[in-house]
Backbone as a chain_set.jsonl record, in Angstrom:
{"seq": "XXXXXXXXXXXXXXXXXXXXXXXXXXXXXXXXXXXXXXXXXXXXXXXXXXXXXXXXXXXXXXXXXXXXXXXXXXXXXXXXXXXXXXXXXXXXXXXXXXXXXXX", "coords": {"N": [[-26.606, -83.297, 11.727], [-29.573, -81.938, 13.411], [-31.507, -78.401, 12.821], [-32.513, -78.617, 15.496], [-31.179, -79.75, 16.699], [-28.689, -78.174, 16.854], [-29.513, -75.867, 17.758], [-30.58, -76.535, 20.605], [-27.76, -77.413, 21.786], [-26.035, -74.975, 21.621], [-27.904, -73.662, 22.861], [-27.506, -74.854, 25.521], [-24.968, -74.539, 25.743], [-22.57, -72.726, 28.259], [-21.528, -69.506, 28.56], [-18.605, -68.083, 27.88], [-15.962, -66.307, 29.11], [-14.01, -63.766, 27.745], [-11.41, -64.142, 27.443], [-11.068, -67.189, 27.662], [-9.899, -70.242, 25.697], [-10.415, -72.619, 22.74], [-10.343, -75.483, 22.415], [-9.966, -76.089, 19.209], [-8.57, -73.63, 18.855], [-6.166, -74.022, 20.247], [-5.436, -76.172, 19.134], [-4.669, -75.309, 16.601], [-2.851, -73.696, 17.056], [-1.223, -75.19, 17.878], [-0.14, -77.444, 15.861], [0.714, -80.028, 15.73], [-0.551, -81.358, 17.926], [-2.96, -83.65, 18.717], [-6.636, -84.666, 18.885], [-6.209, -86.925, 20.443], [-4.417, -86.577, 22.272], [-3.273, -86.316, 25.649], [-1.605, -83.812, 25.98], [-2.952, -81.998, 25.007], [-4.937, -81.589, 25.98], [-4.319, -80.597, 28.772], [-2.793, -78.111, 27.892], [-5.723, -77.073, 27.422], [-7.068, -76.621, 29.778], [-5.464, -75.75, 31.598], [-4.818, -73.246, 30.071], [-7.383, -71.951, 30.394], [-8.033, -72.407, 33.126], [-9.321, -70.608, 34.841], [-11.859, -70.047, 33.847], [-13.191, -72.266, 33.784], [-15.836, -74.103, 35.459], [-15.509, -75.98, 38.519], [-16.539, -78.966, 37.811], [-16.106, -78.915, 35.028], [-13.609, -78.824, 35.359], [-12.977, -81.434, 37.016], [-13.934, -83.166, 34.873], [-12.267, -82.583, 32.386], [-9.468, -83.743, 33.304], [-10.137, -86.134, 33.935], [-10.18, -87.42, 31.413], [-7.741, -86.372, 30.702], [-6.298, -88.071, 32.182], [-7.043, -90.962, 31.44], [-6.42, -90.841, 28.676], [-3.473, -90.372, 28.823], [-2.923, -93.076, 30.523], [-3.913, -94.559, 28.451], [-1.619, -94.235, 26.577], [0.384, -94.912, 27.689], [-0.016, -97.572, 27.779], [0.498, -98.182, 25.36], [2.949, -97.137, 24.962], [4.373, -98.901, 26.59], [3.657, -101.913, 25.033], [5.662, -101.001, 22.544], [8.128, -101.038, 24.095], [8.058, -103.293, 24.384], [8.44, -104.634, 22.113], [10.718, -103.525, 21.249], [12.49, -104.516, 22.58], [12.096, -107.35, 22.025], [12.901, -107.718, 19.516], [15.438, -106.543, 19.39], [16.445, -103.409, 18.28], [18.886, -102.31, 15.521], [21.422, -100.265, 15.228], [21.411, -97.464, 13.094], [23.515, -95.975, 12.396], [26.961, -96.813, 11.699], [29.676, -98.547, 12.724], [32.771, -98.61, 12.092], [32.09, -100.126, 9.905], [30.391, -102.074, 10.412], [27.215, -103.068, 11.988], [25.672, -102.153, 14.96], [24.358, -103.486, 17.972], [21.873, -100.884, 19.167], [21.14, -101.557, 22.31], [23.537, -102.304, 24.006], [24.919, -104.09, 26.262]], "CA": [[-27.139, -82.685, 12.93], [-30.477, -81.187, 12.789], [-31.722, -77.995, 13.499], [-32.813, -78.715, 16.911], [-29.864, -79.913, 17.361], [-27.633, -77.109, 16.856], [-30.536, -74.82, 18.946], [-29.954, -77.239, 21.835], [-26.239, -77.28, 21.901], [-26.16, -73.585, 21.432], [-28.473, -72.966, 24.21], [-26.675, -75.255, 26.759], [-23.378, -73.856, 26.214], [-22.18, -71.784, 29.116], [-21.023, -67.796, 27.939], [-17.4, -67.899, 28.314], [-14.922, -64.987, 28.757], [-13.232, -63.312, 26.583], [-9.978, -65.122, 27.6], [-11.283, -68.691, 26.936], [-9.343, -70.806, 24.89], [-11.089, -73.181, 22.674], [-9.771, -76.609, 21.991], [-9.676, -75.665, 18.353], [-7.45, -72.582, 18.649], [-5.148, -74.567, 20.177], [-4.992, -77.041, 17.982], [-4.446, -74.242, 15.18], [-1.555, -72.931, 17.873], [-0.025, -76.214, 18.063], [-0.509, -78.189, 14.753], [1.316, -81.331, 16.131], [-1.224, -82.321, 18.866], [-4.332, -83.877, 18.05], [-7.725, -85.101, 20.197], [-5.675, -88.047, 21.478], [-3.08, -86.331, 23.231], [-2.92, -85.661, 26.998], [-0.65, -82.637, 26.076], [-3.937, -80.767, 24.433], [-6.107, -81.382, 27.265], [-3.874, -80.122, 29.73], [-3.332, -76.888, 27.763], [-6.842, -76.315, 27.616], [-6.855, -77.034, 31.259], [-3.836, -74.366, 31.935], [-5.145, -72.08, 29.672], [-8.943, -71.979, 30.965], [-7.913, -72.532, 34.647], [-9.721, -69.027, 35.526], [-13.011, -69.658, 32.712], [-14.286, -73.422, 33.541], [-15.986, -74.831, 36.735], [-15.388, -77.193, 39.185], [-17.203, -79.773, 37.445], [-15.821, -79.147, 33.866], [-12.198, -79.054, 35.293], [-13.097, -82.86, 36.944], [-14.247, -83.689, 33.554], [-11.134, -82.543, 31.551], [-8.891, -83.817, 34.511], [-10.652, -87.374, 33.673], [-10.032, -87.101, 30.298], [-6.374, -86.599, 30.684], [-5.836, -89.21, 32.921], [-7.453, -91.814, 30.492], [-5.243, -90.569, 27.559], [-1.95, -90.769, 29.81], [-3.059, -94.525, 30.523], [-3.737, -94.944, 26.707], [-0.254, -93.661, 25.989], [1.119, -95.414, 28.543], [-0.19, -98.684, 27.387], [1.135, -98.154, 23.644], [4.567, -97.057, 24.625], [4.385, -100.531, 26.956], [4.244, -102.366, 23.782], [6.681, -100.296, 22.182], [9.34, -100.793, 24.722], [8.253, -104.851, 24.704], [8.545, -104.47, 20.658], [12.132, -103.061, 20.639], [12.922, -105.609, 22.876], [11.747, -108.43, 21.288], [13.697, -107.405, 17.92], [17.026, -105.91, 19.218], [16.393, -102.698, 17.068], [19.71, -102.512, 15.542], [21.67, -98.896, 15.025], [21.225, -97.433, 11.93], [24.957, -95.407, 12.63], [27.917, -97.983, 12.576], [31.108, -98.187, 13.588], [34.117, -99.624, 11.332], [30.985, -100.556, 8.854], [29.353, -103.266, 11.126], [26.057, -102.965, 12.711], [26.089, -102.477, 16.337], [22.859, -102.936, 18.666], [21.93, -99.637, 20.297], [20.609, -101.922, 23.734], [24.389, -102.952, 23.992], [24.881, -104.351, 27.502]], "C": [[-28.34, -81.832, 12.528], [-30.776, -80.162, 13.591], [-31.619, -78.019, 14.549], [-31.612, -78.908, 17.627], [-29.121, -78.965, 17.845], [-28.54, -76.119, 17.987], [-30.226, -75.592, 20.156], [-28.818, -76.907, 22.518], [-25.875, -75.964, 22.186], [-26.787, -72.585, 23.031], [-27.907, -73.557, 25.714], [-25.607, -74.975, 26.719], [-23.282, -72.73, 27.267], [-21.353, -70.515, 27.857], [-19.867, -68.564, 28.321], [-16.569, -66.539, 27.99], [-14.409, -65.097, 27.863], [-11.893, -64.328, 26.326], [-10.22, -66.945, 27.23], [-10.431, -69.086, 25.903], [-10.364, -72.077, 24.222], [-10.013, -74.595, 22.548], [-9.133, -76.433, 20.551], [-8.413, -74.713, 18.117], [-6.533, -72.849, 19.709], [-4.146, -75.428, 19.783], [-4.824, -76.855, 16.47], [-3.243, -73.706, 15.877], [-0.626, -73.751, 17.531], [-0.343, -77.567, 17.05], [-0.166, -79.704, 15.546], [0.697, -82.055, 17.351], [-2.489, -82.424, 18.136], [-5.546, -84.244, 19.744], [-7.177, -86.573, 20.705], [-5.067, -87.935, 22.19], [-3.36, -85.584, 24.203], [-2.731, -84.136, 27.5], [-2.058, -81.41, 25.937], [-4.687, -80.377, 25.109], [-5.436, -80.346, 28.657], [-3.6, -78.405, 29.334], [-4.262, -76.288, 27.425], [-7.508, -76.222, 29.476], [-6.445, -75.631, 31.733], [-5.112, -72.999, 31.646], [-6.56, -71.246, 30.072], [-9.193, -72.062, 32.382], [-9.268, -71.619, 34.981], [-11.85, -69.191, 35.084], [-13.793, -71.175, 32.873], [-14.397, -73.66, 35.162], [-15.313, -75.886, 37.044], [-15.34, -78.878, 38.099], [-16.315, -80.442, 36.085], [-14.439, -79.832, 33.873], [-11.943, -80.935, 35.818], [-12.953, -83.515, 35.603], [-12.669, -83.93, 32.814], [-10.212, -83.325, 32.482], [-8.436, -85.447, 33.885], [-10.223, -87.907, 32.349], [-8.706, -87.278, 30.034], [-5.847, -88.129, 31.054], [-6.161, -90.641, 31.7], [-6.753, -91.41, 29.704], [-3.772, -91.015, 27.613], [-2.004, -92.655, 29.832], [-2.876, -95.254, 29.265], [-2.205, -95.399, 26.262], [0.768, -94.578, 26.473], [1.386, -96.853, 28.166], [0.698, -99.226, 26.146], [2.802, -98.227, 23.777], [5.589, -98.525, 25.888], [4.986, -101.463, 25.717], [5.096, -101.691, 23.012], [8.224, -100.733, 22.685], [9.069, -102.97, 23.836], [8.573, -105.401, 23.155], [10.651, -104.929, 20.537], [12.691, -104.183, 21.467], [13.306, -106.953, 22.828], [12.373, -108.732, 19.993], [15.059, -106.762, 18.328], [17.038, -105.033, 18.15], [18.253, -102.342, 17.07], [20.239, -100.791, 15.001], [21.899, -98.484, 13.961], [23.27, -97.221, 11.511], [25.901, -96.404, 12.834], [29.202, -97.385, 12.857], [32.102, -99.411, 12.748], [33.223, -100.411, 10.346], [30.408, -102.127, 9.41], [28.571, -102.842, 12.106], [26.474, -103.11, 14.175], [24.564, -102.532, 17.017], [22.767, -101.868, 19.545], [21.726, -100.439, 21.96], [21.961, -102.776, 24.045], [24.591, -103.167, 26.03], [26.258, -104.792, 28.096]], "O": [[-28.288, -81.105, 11.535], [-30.603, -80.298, 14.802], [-30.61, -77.465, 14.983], [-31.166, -78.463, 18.684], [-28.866, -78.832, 19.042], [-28.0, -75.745, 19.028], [-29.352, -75.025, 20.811], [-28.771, -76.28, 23.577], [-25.266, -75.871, 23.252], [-26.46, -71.639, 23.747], [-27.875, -72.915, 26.764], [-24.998, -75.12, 27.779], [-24.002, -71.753, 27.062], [-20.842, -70.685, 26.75], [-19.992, -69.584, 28.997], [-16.539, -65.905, 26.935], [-14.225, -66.087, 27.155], [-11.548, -65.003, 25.356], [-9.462, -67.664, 26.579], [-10.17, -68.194, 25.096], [-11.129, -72.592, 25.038], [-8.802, -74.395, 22.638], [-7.912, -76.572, 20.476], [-7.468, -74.968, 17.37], [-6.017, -71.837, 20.184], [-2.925, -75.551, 19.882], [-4.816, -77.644, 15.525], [-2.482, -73.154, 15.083], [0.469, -73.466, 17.046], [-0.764, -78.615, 17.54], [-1.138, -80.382, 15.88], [1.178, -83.094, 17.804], [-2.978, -81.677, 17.289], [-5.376, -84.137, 20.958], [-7.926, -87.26, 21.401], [-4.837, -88.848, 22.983], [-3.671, -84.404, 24.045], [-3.143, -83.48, 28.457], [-2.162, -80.337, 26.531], [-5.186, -79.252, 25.141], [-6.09, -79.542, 29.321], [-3.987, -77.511, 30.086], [-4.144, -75.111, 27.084], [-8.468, -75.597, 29.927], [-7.122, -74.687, 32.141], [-5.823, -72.274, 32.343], [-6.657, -70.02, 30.012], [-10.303, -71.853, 32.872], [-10.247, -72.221, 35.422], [-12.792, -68.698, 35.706], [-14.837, -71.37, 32.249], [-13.482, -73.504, 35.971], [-14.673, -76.619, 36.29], [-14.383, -79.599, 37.815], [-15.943, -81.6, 35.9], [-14.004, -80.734, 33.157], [-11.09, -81.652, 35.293], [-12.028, -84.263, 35.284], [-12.061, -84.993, 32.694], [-10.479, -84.323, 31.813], [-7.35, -85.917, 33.546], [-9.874, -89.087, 32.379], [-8.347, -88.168, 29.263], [-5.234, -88.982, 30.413], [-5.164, -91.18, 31.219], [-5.698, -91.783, 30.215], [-3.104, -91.704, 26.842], [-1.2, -93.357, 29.218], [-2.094, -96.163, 28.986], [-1.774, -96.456, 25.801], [1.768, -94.949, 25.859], [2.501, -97.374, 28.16], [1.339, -100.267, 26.004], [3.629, -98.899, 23.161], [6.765, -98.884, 25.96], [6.158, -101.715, 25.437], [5.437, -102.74, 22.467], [9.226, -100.778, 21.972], [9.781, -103.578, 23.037], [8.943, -106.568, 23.026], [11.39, -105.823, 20.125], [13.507, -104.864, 20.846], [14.276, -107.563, 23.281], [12.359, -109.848, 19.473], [15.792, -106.464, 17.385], [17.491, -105.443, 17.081], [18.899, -102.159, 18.102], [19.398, -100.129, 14.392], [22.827, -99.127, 13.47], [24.015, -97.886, 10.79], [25.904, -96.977, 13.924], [29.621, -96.255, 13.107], [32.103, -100.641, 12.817], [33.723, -101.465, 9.954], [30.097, -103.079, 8.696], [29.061, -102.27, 13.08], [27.327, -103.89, 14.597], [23.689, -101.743, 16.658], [23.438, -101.823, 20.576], [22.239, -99.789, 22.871], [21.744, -103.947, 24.353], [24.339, -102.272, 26.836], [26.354, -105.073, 29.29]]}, "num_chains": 1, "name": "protein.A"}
């Protein structure tokens, strides 16, 4: 990033209150989410309610929603996975395997 860059960026950032949360220092709060997860957006969302516009809160909003879909998609295949393989229970019973999706 050059110079200019950083002067740019710098100068189009909106001030924010004191109270602001950044993305960062929540993702130093809550080690276990990362920039893919729904969960992070929404508590910068929460937490910033008061400190971002209209506009921004669309933005993040957007953001979520696309993630959720993501997620949604993955744990699709996931389900169509375990399905497809009869995941079998690690825990038995009288020392023979049982399938957890017993019907």
């Amino acid at each position: 990033m050059s110079d200019l860059d950083i002067i740019t960026n710098l100068s189009t950032e909106p001030i924010r209150p004191p109270e602001y949360r950044s993305l960062d220092s929540i993702l130093a709060e809550y080690p276990l989410l990362n920039t893919n997860s729904p969960t992070l957006f929404h508590l910068y969302l929460t937490y910033n309610d008061k400190c971002l516009s209209d506009a921004e809160k669309t933005s993040v909003e957007k953001v979520i929603e696309k993630l959720r879909m993501e997620q949604t998609l993955i744990n699709r295949k996931n389900v169509e996975y375990m399905e497809r393989h009869k995941v079998m229970n690690i825990d038995t019973i009288n020392g023979e395997r049982e399938p957890i999706n017993k019907q």
